[in-house]
C-alpha positions in Angstrom: 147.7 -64.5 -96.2 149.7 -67.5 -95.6 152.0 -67.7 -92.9 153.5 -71.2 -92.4 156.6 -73.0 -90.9 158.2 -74.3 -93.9 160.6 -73.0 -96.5 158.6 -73.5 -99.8 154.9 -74.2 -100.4 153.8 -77.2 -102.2 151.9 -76.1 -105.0 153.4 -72.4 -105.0 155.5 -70.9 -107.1 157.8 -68.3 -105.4 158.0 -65.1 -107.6 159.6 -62.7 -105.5 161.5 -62.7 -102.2 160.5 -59.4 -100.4 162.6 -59.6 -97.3 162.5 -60.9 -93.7 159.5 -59.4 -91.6 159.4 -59.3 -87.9 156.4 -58.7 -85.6 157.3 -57.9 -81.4 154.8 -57.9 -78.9 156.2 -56.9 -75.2 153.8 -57.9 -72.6 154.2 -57.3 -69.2 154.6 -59.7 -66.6 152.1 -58.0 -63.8 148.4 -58.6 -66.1 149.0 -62.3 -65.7 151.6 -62.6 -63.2 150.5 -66.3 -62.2 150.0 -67.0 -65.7 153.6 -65.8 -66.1 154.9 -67.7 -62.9 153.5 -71.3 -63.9 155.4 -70.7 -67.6 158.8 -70.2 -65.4 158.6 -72.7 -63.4 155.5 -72.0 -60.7 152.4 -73.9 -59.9 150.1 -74.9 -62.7 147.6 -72.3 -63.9 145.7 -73.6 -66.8 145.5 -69.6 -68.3 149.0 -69.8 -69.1 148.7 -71.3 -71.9 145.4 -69.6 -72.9 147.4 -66.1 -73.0 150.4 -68.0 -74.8 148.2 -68.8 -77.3 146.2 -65.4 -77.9 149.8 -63.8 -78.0 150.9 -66.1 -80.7 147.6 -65.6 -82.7 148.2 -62.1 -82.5 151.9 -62.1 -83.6 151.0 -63.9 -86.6 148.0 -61.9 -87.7 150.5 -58.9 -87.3 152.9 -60.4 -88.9 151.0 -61.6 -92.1 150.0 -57.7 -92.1 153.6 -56.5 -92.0 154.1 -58.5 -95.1 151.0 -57.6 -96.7 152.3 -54.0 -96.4 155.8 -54.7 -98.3 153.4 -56.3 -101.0 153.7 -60.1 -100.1 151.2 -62.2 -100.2 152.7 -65.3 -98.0 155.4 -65.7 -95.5 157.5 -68.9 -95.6 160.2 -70.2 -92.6 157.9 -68.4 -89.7 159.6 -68.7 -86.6 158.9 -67.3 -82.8 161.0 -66.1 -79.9 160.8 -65.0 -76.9 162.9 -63.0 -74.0 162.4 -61.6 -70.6 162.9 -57.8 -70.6 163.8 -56.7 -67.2 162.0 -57.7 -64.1 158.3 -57.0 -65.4 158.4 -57.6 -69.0 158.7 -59.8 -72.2 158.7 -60.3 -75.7 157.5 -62.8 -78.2 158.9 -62.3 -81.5 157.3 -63.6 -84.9 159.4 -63.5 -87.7 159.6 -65.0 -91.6 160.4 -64.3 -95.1 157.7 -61.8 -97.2 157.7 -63.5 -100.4 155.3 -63.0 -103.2 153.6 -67.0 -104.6 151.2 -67.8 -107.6 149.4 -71.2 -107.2 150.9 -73.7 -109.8 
């Protein structure tokens, strides 16, 4: 599956547009509460970015599944977000365009 940042793909030919696909991942804030706290503005802990990455990973391989479900075989103009959710949670959000692509 590819899952990239751009609108097209060099090389591809886009056959079908599928739809937009989005992937949420809530996490709570208390399993990594320092790693949380240095991303908002608290001292430096080098796991932070560790779980920031690992969530990421995750949304992506979830959302190149979501896709794979509508029958897409790429996803073009991936994009994340993210939002607290109360006190004790938040979201990362992956989202994209399901589109269906033959290699020129």
């Amino acid at each position: 599956m590819l899952v990239v940042t751009t609108d097209g793909l060099p090389g591809y030919q886009v056959h079908a547009v599928l739809g937009e696909v989005i992937v949420s991942l809530p996490r709570t804030r208390n399993a990594f509460a320092e790693g949380v706290k240095s991303l908002r503005g608290g001292a430096y802990d080098p796991r932070a970015g560790e779980h920031l990455l690992r969530w990421r990973t995750e949304a992506v391989a979830r959302l190149g599944h979501a896709a794979r479900q509508r029958g897409a075989n790429a996803v073009v103009g991936m994009r994340f977000d993210h939002r607290e959710v109360g006190t004790m949670w938040m979201e990362l959000c992956a989202y994209g365009t399901a589109v269906v692509v033959t290699k020129t």
